[in-house]
C-alpha positions in Angstrom: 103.0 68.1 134.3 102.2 71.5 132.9 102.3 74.2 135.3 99.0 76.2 134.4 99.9 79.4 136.1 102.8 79.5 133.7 100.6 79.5 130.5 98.7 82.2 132.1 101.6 84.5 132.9 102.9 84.0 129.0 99.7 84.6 127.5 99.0 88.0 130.0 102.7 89.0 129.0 102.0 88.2 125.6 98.8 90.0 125.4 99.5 93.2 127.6 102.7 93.5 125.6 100.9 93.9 122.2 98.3 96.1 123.6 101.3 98.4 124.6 102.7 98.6 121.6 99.9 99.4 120.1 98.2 101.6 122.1 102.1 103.7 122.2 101.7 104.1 119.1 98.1 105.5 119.2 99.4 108.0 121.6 103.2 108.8 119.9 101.6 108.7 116.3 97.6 108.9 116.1 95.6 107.7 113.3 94.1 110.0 110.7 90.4 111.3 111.2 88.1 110.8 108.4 86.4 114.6 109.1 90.0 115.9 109.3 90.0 115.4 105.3 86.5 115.1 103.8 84.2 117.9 105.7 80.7 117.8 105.5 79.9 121.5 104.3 76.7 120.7 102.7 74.5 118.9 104.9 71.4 120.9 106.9 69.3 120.1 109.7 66.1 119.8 108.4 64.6 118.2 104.9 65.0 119.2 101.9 61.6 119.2 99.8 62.3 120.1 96.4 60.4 118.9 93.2 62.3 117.4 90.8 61.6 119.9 88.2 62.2 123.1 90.1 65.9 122.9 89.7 68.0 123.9 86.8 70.5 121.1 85.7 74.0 122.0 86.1 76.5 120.6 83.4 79.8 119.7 84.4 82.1 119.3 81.0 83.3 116.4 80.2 87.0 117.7 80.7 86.4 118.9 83.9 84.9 115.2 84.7 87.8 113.6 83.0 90.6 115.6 85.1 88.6 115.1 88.1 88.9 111.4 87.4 92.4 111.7 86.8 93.4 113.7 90.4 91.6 110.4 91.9 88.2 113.1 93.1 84.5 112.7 91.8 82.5 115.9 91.1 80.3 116.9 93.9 78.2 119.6 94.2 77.2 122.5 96.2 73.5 123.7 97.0 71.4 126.7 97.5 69.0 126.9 100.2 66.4 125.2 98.9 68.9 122.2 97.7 69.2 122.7 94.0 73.0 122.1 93.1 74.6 125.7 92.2 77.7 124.8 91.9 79.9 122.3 91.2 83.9 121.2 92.4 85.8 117.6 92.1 86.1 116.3 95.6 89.5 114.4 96.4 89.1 114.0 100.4 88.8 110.1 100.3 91.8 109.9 98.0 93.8 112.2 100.4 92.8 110.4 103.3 93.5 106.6 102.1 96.7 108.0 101.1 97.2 109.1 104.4 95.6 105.6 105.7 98.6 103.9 104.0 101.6 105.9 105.2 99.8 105.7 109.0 99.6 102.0 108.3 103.2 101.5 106.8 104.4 103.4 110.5 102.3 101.3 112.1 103.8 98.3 110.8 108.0 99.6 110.8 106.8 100.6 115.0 105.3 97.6 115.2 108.1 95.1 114.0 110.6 97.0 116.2 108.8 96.7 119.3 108.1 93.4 118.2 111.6 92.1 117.3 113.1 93.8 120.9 110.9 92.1 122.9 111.9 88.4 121.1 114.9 89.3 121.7 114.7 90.6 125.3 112.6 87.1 125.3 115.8 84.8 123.7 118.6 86.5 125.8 116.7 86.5 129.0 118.8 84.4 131.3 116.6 81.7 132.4 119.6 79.5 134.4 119.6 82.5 137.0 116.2 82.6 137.9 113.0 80.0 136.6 110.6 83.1 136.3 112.8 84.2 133.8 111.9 81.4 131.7 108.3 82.4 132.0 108.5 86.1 131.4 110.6 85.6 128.5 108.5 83.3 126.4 105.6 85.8 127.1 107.7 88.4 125.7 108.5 86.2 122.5 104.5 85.6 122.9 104.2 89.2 122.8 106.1 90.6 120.7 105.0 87.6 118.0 100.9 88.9 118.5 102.3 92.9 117.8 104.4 91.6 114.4 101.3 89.7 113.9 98.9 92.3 114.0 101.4 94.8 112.9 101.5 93.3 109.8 97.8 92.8 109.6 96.9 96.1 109.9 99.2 97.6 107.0 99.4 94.5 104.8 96.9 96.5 102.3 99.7 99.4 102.4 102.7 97.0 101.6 103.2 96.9 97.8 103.0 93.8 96.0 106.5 92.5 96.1 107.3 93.5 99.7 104.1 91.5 101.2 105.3 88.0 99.9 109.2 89.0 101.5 107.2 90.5 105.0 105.0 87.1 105.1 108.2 84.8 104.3 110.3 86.7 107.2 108.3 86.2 109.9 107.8 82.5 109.1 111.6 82.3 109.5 111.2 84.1 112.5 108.1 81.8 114.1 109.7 78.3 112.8 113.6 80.0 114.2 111.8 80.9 117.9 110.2 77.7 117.7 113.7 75.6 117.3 115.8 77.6 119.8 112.9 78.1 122.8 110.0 74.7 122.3 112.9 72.5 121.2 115.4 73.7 124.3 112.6 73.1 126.4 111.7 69.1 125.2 114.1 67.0 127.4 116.6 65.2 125.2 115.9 61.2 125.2 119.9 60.6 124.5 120.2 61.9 127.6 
């Protein structure tokens, strides 16, 4: 008969084991803020009423636009106090911040899978003969440490290039099907038997 306060230690270990990794590496290695790149220097309190025709247009050259394009920026502007555009400049926060998106991703995901793969194995080698609770804690750590290369993976698979996401997905298969073999099927009693 299954034991239900086992399955609810496993899936608390499991669970509070990924939300530790995670939030260690929230504290080790925060994320990047969106204002810490792209400020907002043009925006007022107040509204701006200004007719159409009572501002001058500003025209940007076409190699300024076409450079601008090419350093991943789009040309933004800058406004007087009545909010006609006086200037102009090519804007490349978004670009530096999904650039630093993906590298706080990829870290995310190397942190991740080396929490993750200690804990399976803390979970495998756990010697389960000397004590029965063993058993228990150690399956939630394979629980856990499954849900943080899950997630893990999750959360940068948009940073992994296209040849190394097919290889990630593939690995951890062999790692699910290889836990399932040595821990479920050590746990099914033998019928030889």
């Amino acid at each position: 008969m299954v034991d239900i306060r086992k399955i609810i230690i496993i899936f608390v270990i499991g669970i509070l084991f990924s939300v530790l990794v995670f939030s260690t590496i929230e504290a080790v290695y925060p994320q990047p803020e969106w204002e810490d790149y792209c400020k907002m220097n043009n925006i007022r309190a107040g509204p701006i009423t200004v007719k159409q025709g009572d501002c001058a247009a500003l025209d940007v050259p076409i190699e300024v636009q076409e450079k601008c394009t090419e350093d991943h920026g789009y040309i933004d502007y800058k406004y007087d106090s009545v909010g006609c555009a006086e200037s102009y400049y090519c804007e490349t926060c978004q670009y530096e911040y999904d650039q630093e998106m993906d590298k706080y991703n990829q870290y995310v995901f190397y942190i991740s899978a080396v929490l993750a793969l200690i804990a399976i194995f803390i979970g495998l080698y756990l010697p389960a003969k000397k004590n029965s609770l063993n058993e228990w804690i150690g399956t939630g750590f394979m629980l856990g440490g499954a849900f943080a290369l899950f997630f893990g993976t999750v959360r940068s698979f948009t940073s992994l290039g296209r040849y190394t996401k097919p290889i990630v997905i593939f690995l951890e298969l062999i790692l699910i099907i290889f836990l399932a073999y040595k821990k479920i099927g050590n746990l099914r009693p033998d019928k030889k038997k």
